[in-house]
N, C-alpha and C positions, 0 to 999 in steps of 0.2 A: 245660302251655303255655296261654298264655290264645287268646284268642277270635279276638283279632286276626290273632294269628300266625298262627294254623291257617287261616283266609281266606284270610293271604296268600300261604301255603303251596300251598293249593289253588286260588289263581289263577296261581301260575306255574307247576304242573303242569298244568292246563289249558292254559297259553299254552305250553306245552312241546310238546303233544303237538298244538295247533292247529300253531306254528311249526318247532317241532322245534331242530335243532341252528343252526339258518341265523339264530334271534334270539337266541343268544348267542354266533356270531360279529359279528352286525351288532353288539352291545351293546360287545365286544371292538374291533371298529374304529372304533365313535364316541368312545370311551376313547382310545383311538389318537390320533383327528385330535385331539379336544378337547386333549391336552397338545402335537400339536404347533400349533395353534395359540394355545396358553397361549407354548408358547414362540419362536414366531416374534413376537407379541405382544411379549414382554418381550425380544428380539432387536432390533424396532422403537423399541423407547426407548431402547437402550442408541445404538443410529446415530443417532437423532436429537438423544440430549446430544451426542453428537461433532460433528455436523453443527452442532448450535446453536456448538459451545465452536470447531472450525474458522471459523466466521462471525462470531464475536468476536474470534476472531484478524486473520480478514482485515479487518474494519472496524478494527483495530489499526493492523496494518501501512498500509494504506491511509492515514488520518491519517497517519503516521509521516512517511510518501513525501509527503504533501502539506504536512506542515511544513519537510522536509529541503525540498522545492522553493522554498517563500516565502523560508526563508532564503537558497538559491543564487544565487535572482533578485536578492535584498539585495545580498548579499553582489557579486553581477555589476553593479548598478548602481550603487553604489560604488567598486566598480574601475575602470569603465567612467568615472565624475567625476573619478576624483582622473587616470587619462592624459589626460582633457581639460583637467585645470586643469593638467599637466605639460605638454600639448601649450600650451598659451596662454603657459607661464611660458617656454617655450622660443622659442617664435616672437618672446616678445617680447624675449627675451634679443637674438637673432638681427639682429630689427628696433633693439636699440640698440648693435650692432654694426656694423649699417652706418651708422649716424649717426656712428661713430667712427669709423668710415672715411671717410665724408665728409666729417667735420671735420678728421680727419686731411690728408684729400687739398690739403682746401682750404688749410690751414697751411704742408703743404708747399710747394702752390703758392705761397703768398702767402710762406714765404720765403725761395724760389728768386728769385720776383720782385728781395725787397728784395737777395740775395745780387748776382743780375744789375747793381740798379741800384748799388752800391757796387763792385763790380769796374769798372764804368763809369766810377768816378768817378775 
C-alpha cells in the first residue's frame, strides 16, 4: 500500500474510535438527504417546465378569447348596421305608403267630386 493510503487509513480509524458508529450513520444520512435533495431538485424542474408550458398555453388561449371577442364585436356591429339600414329602408317604405294613400285619398276625393258634379248635370 502506499503512503497515502495508510494515513488515510489510520485517520479513519482514529476518527472511528474518536466518533464511533454515530459518524457513519451521520455519513449515511447526509447521503440520504443529499439524493433526496438531488431529487426533489430535479422534481422542481420537471413542475416548472409544466408550469412554464401551462402558461404558454394559457397566454394562448387568452389571445384566442381575445381575437374570438374582436371579431364578435365586428361581427355585432355589422348586424347591428345592416337592421339599421333595414329599419330606414322600411320606414321609408312605410313613409311612401302613406303618400299613396294620401294621393290615393285625394284622387278619390277629387273623383267623387267630378262623379258628384256630372250626376248633377
Amino acid at each position: 500500500m502506499s503512503e497515502n493510503t495508510t494515513k488515510m487509513n489510520d485517520i479513519l480509524q482514529i476518527r472511528d474510535l474518536i466518533f464511533g458508529e454515530n459518524i457513519k450513520q451521520y455519513e449515511e444520512r447526509f447521503k440520504e438527504l443529499e439524493q433526496t435533495i438531488k431529487n426533489l431538485k430535479n422534481e422542481l424542474k420537471e413542475k416548472e417546465k409544466a408550469l412554464q408550458s401551462l402558461q404558454t398555453r394559457s397566454d394562448e388561449l387568452q389571445q384566442a378569447i381575445e381575437n374570438a371577442k374582436k371579431q364578435s364585436n365586428e361581427n355585432n356591429r355589422i348586424e347591428i348596421q345592416r337592421l339599421r339600414d333595414e329599419i330606414d329602408n322600411r320606414l321609408e317604405a312605410y313613409d311612401q305608403l302613406k303618400l299613396n294613400r294620401q294621393d290615393l285619398g285625394s284622387y278619390l276625393t277629387e273623383l267623387g267630386s267630378k262623379l258628384k258634379e256630372n250626376s248633377a248635370q
